[in-house]
TORKOLDO-964628 format. One record per residue: residue in three letters; x, y negated, z negated of N, C-alpha, C, CB in turn. Coordinates in nm, 4 decimals. Glycine has a CB too. Layout:
<nodes>
   code        n.X        n.Y        n.Z       ca.X       ca.Y       ca.Z        c.X        c.Y        c.Z       cb.X       cb.Y       cb.Z
    ALA          X          Y          Z          X          Y          Z          X          Y          Z          X          Y          Z
...
</nodes>
This chain:
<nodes>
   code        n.X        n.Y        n.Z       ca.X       ca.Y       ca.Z        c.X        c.Y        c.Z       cb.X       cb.Y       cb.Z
    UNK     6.0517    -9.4834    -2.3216     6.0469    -9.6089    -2.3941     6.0644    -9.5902    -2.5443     5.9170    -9.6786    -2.3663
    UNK     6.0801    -9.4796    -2.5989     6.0869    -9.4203    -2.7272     6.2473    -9.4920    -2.7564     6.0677    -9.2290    -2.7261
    UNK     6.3317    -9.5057    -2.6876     6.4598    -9.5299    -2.7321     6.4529    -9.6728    -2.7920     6.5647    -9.5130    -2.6174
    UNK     6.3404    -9.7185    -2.6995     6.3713    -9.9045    -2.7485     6.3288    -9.9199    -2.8810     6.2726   -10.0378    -2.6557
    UNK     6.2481    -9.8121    -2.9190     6.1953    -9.8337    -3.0770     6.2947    -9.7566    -3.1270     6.0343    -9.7808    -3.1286
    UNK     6.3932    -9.6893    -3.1165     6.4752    -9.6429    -3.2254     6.6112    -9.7670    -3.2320     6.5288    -9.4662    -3.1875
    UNK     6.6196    -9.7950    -3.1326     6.7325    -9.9433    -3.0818     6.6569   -10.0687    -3.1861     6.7104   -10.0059    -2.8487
    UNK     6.4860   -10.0802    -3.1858     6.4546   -10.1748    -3.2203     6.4769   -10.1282    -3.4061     6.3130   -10.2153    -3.1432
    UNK     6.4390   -10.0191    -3.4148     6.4556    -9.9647    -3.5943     6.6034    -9.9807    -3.6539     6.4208    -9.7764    -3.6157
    UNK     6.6932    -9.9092    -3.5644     6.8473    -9.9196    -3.6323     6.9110   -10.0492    -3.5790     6.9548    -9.7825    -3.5871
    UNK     6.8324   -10.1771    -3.5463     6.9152   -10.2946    -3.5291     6.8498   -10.3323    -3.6752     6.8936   -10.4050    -3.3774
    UNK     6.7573   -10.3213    -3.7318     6.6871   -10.3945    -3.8118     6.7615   -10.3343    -3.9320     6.5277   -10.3847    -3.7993
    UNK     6.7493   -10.2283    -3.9254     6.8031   -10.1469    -4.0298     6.9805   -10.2101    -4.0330     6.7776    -9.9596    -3.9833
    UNK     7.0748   -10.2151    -3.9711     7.1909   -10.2168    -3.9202     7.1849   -10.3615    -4.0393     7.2159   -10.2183    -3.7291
    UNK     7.0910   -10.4438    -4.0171     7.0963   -10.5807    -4.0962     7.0608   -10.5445    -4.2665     6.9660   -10.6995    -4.0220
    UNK     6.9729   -10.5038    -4.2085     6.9146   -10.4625    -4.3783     6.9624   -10.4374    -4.4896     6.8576   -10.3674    -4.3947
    UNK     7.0418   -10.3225    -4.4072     7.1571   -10.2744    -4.5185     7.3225   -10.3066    -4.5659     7.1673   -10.1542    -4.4883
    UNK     7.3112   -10.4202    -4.4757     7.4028   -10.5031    -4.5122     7.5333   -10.4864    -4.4335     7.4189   -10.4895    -4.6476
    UNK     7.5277   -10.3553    -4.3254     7.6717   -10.3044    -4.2191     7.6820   -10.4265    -4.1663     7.6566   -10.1716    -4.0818
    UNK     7.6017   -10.5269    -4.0495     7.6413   -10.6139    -4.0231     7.7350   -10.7119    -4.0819     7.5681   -10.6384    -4.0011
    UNK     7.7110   -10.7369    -4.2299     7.7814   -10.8347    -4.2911     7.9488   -10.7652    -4.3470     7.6743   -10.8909    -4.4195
    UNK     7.8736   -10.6274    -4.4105     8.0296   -10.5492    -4.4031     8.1460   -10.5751    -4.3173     8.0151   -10.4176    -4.3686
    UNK     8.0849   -10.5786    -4.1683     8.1797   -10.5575    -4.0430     8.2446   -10.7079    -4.0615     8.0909   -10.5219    -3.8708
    UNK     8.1352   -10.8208    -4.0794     8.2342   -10.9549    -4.0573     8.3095   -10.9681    -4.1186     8.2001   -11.0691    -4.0628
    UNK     8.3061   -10.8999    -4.2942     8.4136   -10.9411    -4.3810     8.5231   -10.8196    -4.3379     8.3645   -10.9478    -4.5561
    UNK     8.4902   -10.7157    -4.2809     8.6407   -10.6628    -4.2334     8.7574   -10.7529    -4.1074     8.5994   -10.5058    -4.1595
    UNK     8.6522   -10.7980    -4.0275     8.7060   -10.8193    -3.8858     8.7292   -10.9686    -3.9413     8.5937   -10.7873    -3.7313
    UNK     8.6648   -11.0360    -4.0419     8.6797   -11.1433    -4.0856     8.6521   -11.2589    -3.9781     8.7998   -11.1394    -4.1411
    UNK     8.5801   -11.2472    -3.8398     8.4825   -11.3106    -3.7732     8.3575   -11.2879    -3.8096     8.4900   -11.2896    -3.6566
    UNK     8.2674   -11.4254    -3.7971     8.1729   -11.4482    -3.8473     8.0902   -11.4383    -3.6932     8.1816   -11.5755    -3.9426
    UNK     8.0027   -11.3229    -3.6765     7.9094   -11.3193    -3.5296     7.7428   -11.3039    -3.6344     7.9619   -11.1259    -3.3848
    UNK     7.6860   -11.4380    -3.5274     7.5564   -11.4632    -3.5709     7.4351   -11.3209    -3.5318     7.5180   -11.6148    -3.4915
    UNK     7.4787   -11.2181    -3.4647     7.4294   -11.1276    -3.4080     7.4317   -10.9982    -3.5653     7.5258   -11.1018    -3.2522
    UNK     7.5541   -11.0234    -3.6458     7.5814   -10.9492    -3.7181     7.4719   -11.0034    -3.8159     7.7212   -10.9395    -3.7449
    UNK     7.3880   -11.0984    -3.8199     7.3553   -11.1979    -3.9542     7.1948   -11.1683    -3.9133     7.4241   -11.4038    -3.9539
    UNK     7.1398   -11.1646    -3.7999     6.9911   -11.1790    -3.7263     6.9470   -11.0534    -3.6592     6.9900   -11.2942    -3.6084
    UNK     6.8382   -11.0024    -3.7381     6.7937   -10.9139    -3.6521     6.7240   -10.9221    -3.5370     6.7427   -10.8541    -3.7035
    UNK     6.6566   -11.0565    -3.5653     6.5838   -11.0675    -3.3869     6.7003   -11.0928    -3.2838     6.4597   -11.2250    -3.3595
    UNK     6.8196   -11.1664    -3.2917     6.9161   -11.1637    -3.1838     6.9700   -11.0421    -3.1715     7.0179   -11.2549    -3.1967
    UNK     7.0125   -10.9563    -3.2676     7.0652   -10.7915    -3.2511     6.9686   -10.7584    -3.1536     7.0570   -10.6767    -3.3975
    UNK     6.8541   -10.7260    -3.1948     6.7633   -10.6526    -3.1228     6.7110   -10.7155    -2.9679     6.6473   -10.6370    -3.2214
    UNK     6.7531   -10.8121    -2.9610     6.6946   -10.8684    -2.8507     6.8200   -10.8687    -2.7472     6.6274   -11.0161    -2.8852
    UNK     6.9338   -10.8808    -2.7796     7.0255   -10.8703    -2.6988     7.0861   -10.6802    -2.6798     7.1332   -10.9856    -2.7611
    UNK     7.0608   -10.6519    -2.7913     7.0822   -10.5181    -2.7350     7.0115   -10.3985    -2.7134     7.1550   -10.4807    -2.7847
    UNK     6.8590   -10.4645    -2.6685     6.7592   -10.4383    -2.5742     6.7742   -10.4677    -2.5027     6.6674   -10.4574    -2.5741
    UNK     6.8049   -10.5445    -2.4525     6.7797   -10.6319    -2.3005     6.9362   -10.5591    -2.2101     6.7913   -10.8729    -2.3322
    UNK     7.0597   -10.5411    -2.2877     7.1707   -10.4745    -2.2083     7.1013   -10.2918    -2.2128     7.3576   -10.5064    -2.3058
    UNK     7.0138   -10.2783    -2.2947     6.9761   -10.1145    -2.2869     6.9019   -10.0775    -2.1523     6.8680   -10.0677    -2.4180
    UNK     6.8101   -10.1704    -2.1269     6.7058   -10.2018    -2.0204     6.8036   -10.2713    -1.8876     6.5748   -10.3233    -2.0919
    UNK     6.8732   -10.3409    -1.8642     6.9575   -10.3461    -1.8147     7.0480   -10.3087    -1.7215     6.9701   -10.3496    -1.8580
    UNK     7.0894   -10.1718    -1.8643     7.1976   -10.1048    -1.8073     7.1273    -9.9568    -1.7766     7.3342   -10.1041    -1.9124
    UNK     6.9520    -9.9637    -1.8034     6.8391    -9.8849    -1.7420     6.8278    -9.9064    -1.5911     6.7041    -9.9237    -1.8081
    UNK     6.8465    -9.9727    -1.5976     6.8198   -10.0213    -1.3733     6.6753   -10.0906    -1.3873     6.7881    -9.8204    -1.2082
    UNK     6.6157   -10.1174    -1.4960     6.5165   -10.1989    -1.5160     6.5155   -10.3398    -1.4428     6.5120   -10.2115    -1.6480
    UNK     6.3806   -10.3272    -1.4207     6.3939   -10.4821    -1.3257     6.4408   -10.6335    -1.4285     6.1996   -10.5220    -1.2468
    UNK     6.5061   -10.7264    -1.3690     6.5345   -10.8201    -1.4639     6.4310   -10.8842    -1.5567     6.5915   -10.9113    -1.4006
    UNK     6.3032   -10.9751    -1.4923     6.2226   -11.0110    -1.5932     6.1349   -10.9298    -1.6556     6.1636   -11.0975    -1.5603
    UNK     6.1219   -10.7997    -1.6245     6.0238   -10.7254    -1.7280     6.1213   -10.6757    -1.8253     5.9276   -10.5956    -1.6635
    UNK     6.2825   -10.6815    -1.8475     6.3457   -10.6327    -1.9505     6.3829   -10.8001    -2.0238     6.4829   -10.5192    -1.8971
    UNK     6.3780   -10.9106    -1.9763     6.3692   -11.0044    -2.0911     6.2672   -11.0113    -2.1413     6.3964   -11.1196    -2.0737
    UNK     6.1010   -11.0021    -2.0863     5.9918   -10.9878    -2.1373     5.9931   -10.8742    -2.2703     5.9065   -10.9562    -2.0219
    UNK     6.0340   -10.7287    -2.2303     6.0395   -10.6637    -2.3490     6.1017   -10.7296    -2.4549     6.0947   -10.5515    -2.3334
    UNK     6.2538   -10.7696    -2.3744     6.3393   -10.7638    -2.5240     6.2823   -10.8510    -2.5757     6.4966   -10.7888    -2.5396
    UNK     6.1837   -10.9754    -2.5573     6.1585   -11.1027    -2.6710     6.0391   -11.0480    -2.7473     6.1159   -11.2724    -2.5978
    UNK     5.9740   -10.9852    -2.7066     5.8854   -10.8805    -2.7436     5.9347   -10.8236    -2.8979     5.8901   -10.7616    -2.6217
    UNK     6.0240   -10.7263    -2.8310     6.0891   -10.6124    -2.9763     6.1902   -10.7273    -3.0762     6.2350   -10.4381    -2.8941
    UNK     6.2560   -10.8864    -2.9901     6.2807   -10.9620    -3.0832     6.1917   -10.9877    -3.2007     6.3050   -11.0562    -3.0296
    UNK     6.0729   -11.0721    -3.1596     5.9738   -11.0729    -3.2155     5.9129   -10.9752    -3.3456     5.9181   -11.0709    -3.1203
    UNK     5.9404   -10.8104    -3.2929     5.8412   -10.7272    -3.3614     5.9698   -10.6806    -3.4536     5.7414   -10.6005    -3.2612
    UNK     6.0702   -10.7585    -3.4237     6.2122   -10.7525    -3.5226     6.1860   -10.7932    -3.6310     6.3343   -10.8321    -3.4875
    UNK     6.1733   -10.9779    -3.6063     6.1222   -11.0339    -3.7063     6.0297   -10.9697    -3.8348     6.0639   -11.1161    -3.6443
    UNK     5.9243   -10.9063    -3.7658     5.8275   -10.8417    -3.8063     5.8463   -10.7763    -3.9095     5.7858   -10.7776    -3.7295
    UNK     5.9587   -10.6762    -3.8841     6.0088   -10.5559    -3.9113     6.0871   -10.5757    -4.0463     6.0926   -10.5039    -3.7931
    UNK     6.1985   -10.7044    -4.0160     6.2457   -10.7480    -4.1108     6.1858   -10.7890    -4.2132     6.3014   -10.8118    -4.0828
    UNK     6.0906   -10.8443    -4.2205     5.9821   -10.9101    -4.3034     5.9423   -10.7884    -4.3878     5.8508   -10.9789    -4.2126
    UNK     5.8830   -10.7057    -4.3239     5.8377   -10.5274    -4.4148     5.9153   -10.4875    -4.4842     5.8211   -10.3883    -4.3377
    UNK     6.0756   -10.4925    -4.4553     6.1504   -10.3957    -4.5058     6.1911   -10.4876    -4.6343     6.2703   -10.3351    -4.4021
    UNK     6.2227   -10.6117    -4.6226     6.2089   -10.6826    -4.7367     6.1385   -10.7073    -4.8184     6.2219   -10.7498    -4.7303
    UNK     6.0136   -10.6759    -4.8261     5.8757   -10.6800    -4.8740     5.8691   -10.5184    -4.9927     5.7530   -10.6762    -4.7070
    UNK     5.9230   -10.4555    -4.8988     5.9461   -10.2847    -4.9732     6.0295   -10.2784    -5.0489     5.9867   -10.1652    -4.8923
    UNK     6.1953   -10.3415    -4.9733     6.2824   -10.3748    -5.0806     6.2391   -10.4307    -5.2392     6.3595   -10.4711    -5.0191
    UNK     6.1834   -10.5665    -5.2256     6.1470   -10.6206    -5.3273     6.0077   -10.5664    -5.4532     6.1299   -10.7364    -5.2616
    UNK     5.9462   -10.4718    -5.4062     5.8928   -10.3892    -5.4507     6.0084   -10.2614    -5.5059     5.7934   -10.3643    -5.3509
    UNK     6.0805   -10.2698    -5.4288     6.1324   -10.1062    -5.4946     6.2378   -10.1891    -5.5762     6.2144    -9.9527    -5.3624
    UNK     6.2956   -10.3171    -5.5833     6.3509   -10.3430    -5.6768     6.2968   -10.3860    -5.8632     6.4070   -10.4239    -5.6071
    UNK     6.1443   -10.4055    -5.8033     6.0771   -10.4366    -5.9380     6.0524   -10.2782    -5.9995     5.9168   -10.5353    -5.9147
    UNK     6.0269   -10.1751    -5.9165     6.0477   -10.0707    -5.9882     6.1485    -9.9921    -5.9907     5.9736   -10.0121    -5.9758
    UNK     6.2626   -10.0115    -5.9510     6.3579    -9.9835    -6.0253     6.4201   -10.0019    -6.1341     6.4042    -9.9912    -5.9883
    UNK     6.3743   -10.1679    -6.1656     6.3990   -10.2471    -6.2395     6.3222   -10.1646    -6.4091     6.3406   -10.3942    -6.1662
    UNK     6.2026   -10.1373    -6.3469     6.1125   -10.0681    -6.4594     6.1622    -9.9562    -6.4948     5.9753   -10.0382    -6.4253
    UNK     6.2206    -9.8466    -6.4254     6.2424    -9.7237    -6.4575     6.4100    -9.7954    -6.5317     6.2308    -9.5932    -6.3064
    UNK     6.4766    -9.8432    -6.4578     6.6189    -9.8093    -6.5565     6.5937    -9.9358    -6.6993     6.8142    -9.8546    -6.4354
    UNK     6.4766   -10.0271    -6.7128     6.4741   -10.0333    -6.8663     6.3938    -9.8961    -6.8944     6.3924   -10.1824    -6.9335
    UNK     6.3241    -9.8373    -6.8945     6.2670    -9.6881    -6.9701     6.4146    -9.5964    -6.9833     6.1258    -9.5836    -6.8471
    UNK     6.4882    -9.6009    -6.8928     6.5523    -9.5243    -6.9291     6.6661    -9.5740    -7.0250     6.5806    -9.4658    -6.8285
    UNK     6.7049    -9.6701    -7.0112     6.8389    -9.7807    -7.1332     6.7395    -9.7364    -7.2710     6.8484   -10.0458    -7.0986
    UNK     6.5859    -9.7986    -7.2415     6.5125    -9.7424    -7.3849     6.5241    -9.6213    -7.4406     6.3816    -9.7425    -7.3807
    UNK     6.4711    -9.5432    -7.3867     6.5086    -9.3588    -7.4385     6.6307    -9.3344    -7.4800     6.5010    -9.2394    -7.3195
    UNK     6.7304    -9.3768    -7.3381     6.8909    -9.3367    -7.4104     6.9568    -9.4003    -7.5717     7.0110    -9.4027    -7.2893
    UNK     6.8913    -9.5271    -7.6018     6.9059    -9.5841    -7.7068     6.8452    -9.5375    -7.8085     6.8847    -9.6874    -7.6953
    UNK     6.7287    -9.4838    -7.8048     6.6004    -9.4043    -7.8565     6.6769    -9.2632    -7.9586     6.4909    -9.3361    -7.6896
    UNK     6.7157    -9.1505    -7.8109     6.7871    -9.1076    -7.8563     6.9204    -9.0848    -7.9136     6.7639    -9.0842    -7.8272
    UNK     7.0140    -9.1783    -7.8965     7.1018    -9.1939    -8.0016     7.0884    -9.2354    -8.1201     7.1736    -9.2491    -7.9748
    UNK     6.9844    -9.2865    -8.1358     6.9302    -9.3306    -8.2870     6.9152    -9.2125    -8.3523     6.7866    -9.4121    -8.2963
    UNK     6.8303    -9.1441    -8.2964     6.7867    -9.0152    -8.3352     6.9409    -8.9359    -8.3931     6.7041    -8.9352    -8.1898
    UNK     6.9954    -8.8934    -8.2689     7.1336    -8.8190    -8.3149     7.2337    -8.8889    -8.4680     7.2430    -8.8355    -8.1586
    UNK     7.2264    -9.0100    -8.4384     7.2744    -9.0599    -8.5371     7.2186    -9.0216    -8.6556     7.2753    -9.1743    -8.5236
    UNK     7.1102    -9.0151    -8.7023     7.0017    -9.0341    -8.7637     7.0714    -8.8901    -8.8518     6.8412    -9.0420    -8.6675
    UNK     7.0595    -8.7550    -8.7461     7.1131    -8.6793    -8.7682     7.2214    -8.5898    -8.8339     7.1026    -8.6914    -8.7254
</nodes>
């Protein structure tokens, strides 16, 4: 069952980082699967389990499940994102400061 959590991590991820949306502007179709991580993950859980020999309703039960803990998932990683963008945000003004800092200096020189 270890696979469904790496299926459930790199669908979330797959969104996150923006490949989904990459792919539509190549193929230039717009698929709502490319846009949602709970439908990624829930539909391609449910063909993983599926195409497991898994019985039918205990693999829609999972997949709405890991849909669900998609949602979830998505929610965290955006949450981290937006944290790591406020400090990024902090480190590259320290660094625009210093670099300006020191050219003053050199100039100065």
């Amino acid at each position: 069952m270890i696979e469904i959590a790496y299926i459930l991590v790199s669908c979330c991820l797959f969104i996150h980082l923006g490949l989904g949306q990459a792919i539509s502007k190549i193929i230039r179709v717009d698929f709502v699967l490319f846009r949602c991580p709970k439908c990624l993950a829930f539909w391609s859980i449910l063909g993983y389990l599926l195409l497991s020999n898994e019985p039918i309703i205990s693999s829609i039960a999972i997949a709405f499940v890991c849909a669900y803990l998609a949602l979830w998932l998505d929610l965290l990683l955006a949450i981290i994102s937006e944290y790591y963008e406020k400090i990024y945000k902090g480190v590259g003004a320290e660094e625009s400061k210093n670099n300006r800092t020191n050219k003053a200096n050199r100039n100065q020189n």
